[in-house]
C-alpha positions, -999 to +999 in steps of 0.1 A: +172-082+100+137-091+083+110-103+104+088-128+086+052-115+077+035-135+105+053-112+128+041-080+111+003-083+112-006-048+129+004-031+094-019-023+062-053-044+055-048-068+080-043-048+110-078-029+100-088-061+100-074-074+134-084-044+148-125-046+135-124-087+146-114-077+181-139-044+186-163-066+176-153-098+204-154-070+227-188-056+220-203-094+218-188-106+247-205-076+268-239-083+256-230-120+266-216-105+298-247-083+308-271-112+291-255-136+317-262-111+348-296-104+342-306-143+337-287-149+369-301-125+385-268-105+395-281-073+376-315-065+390-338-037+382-323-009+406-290-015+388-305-014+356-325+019+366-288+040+376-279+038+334-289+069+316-309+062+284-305+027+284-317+016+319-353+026+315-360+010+276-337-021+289-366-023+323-398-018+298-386-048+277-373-066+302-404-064+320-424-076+285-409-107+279-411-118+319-377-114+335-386-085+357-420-084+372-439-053+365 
């Protein structure tokens, strides 16, 4: 039995293509995500601290443009 094409999308250019849209909607929505909890104030600075590498850069901006107090 053939399937129609509309069926087959995980194969050949646009499944690489599916596959780069939705990375990407996951990366962007968890900058949104983390954005979000630090302007509600549901990550705060001791959360932030716990990351390795990027806790103590994300506190020294953080703290420059006024979200956390210094």
């Amino acid at each position: 039995m053939c399937r129609p094409f509309l069926l087959r999308m995980d194969t050949g250019m646009v499944g690489g293509l599916q596959r780069s849209l939705t990375f990407g909607a996951v990366f962007f929505g968890c900058f949104v995500y983390v954005a979000a909890m630090i302007l509600l104030r549901g990550l705060i600075e001791e959360d932030l601290r716990r990351l390795p590498m990027v806790g103590t850069v994300g506190i020294r901006f953080l703290q420059r443009i006024g979200v956390y107090k210094a």
